[in-house]
DOMIFI-915650 format. One line per 8 residues: number of its first residue (from 1); for each residue x, y, z of C-alpha. Coordinates in Angstrom, 2 decimals, decimal comma. Layout:
# residues N
NUM = X Y Z ~ ... $
END
This chain:
# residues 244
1 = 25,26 16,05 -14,76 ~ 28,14 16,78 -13,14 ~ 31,19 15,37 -11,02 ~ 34,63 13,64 -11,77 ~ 34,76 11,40 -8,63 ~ 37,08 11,77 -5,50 ~ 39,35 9,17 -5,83 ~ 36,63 7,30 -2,55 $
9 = 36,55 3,30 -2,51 ~ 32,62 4,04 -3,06 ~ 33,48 5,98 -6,35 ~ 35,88 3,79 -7,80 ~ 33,64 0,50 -7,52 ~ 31,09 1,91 -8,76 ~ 33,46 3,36 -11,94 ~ 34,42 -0,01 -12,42 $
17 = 30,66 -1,18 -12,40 ~ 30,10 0,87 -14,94 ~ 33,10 0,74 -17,35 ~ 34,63 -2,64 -17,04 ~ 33,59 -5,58 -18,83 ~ 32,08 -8,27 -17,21 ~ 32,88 -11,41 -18,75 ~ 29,96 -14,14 -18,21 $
25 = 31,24 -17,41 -16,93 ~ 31,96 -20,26 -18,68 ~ 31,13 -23,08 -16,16 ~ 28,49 -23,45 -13,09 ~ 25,46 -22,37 -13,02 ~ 24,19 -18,79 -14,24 ~ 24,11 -16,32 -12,49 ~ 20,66 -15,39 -10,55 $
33 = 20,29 -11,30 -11,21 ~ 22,09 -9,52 -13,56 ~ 23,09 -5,37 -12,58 ~ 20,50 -4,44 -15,38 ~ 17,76 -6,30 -13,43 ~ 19,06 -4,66 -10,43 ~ 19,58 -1,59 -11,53 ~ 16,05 -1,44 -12,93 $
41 = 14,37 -2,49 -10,25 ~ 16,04 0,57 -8,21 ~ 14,49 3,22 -10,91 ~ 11,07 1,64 -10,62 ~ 11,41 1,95 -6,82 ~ 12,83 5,68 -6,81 ~ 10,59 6,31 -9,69 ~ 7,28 5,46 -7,59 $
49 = 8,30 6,79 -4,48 ~ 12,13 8,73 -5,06 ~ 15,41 8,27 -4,08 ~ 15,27 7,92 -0,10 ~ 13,32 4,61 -0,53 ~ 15,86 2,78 -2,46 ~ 18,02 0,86 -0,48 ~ 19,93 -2,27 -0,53 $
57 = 16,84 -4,36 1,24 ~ 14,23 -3,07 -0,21 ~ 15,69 -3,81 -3,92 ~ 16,43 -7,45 -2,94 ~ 12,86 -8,20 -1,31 ~ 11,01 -6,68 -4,81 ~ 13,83 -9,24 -6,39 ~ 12,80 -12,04 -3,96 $
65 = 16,18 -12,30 -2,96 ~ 17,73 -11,58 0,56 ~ 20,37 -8,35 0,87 ~ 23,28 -10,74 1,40 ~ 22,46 -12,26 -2,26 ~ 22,09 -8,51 -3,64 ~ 25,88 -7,67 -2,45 ~ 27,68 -10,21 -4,77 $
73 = 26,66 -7,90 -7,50 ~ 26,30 -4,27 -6,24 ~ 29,03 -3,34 -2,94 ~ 26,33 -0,68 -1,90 ~ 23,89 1,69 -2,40 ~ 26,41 3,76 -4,00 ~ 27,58 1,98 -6,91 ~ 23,46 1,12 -6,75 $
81 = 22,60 4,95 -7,51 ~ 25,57 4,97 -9,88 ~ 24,30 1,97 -12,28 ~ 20,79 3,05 -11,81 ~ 21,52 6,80 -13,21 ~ 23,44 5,95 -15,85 ~ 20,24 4,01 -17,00 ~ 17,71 5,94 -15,86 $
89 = 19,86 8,63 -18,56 ~ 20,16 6,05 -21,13 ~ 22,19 6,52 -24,42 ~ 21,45 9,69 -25,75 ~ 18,75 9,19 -28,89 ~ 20,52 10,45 -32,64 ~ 20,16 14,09 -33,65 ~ 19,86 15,41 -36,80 $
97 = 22,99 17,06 -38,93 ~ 20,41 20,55 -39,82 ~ 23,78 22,37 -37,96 ~ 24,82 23,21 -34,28 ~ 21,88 24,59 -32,96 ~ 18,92 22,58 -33,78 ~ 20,63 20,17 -32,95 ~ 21,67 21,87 -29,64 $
105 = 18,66 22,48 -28,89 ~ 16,95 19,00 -29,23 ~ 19,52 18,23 -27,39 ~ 18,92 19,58 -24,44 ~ 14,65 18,68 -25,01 ~ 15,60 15,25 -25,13 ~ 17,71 15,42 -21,57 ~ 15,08 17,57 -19,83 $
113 = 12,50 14,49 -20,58 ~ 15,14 12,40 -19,15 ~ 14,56 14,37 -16,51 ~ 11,03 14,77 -15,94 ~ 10,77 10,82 -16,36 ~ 13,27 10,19 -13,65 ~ 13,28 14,01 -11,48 ~ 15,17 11,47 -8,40 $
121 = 18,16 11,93 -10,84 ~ 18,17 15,38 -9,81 ~ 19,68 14,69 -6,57 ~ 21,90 12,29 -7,52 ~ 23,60 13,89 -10,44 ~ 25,42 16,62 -8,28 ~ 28,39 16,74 -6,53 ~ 31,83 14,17 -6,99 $
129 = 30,74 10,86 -8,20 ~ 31,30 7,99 -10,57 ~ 29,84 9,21 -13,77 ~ 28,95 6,35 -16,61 ~ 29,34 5,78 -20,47 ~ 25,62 6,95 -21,29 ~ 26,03 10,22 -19,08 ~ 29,18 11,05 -20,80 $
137 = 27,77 9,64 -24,11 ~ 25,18 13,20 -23,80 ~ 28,43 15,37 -23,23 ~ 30,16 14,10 -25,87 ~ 27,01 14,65 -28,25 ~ 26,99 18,34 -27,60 ~ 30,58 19,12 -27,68 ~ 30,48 17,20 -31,31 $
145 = 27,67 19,20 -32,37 ~ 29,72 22,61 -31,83 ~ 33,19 21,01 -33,47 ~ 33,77 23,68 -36,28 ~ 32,36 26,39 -34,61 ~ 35,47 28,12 -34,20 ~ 34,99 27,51 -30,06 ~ 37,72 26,09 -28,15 $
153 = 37,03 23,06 -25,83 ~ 36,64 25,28 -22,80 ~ 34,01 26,80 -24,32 ~ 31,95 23,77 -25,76 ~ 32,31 22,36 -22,63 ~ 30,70 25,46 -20,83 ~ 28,01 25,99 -23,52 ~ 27,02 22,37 -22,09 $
161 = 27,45 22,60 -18,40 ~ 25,19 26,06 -18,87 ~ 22,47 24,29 -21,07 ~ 22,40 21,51 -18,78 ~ 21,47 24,31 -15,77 ~ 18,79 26,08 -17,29 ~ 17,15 21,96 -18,47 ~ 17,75 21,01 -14,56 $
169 = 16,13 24,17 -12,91 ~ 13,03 23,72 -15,42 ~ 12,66 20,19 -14,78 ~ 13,66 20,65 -10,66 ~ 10,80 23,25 -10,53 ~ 8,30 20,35 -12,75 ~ 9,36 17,79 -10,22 ~ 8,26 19,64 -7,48 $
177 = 4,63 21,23 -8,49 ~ 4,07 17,79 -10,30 ~ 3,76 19,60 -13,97 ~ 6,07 19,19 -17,07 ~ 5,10 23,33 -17,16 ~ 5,80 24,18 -14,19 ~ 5,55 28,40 -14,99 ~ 1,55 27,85 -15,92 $
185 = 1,72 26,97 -12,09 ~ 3,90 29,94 -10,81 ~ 1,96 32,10 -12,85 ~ -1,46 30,93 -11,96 ~ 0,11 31,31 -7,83 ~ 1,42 34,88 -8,53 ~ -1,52 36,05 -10,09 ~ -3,53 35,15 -7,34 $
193 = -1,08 36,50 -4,68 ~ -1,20 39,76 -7,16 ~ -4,72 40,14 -7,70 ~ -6,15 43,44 -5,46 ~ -2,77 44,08 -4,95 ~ -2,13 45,76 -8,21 ~ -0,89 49,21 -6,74 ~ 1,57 47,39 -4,74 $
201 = 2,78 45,75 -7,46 ~ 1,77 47,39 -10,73 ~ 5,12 46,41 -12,65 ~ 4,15 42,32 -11,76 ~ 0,25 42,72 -12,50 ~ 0,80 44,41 -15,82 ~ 3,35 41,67 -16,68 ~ 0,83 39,17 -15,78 $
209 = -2,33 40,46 -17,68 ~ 0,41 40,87 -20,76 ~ 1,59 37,09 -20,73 ~ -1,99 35,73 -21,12 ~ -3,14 38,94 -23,11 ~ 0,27 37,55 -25,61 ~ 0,04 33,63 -25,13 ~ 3,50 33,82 -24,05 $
217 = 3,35 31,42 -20,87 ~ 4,30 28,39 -20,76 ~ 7,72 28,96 -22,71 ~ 10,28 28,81 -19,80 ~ 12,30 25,89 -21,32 ~ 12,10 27,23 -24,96 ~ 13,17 30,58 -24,16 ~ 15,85 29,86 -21,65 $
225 = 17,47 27,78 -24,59 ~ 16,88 29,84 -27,42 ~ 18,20 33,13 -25,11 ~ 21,28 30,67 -24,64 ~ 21,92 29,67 -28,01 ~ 21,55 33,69 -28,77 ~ 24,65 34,11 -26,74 ~ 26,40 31,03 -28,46 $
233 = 25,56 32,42 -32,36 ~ 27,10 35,59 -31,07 ~ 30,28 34,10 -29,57 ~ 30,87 32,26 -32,84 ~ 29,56 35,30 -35,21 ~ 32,49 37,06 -33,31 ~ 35,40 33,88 -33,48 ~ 34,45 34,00 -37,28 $
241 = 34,40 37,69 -37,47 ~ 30,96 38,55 -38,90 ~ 29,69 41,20 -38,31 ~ 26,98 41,44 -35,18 $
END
């Protein structure tokens, strides 16, 4: 979740796509697809089988419509991934008013399931690019949550941007061992790599034995957040001048 644009003829259609209005018209007959119904289609085809097999022909033939029909709506596969994303994201759902950081933090549970549903977002969510109202909907639902903190804009802004890492590497690793915890998998792998190598790696196995010995596995998303908010209390403990 990141990227302004570059000013490219790709970017700015796909901007408009997603900000303009389109009125519907008023005489002849209606129109055959809609960029929703596009767009959709798209997800369910990166969904199934990710973001390399969505293109341009393959959306029209699910649609039973040829690519030269599909181009009145969408220029490209550009402005496709653009629409598509900003659905796939969808409107961020309402949070609770119980103060900044429970509500920072289901925040940032709610994006990482965005996430998990639709990991092809990954990619595509990098780098300069048209970025649409739901995407920036989620930005402006964190910075809102930290108005009266005593933060400047800067720094809500960065408190996002940094929450939004730690949610993406979580959900990048899930993505790629196929688990929504993906550490239970690391862990499991290291502990088998470790295992009769224990005097090579003493400080790892005893690490290892503690985690299960403790029940704390499986909390790489919770504690990345909560040692993130720690930081963010702190910072506006300190703008407020309490006392650490």
């Amino acid at each position: 979740m990141a990227g302004v644009g570059d000013g490219s003829a790709e970017h700015a259609t796909a901007h408009a796509l997603l900000w303009e209005r389109r009125p519907q018209p008023r005489r002849g007959p209606r129109p055959a697809l809609t960029l929703e119904v596009i767009a959709g289609t798209g997800i369910e085809i990166a969904d199934a089988d990710g973001i390399p097999a969505v293109t341009m022909q393959r959306v029209a033939e699910t649609l039973g419509f040829t690519k030269m029909s599909l181009y009145r709506y969408v220029p490209g596969k550009v402005e496709l991934v653009a629409l598509m994303t900003d659905m796939a994201l969808g409107a961020p759902a309402p949070l609770g008013s119980a103060g900044w950081r429970p509500t920072l933090h289901e925040w940032a549970i709610q994006m990482f399931h965005r996430f998990w549903r639709h990991p092809w977002a990954l990619e595509v969510t990098v780098g300069a690019r048209a970025m649409g109202p739901n995407e920036i909907a989620w930005l402006e639902q964190a910075v809102a949550a930290l108005d009266g903190t005593g933060l400047d804009g800067g720094e809500m802004l960065d408190v996002a941007v940094t929450l939004i890492g730690h949610v993406r590497t979580i959900a990048q690793h899930g993505a790629a061992m196929g688990s929504e915890r993906p550490e239970q998998e690391m862990d499991s792998a290291l502990a088998a790599i470790v295992r009769h190598r224990e005097d090579r790696f003493p400080a790892l196995a005893a690490a290892l034995e503690s985690a299960a010995t403790h029940d704390s596995q499986n909390q790489a998303l919770d504690f990345g957040l909560n040692r993130i908010l720690d930081g963010v209390e702190l910072l506006i403990a300190t703008r407020r001048g309490e006392p650490g």
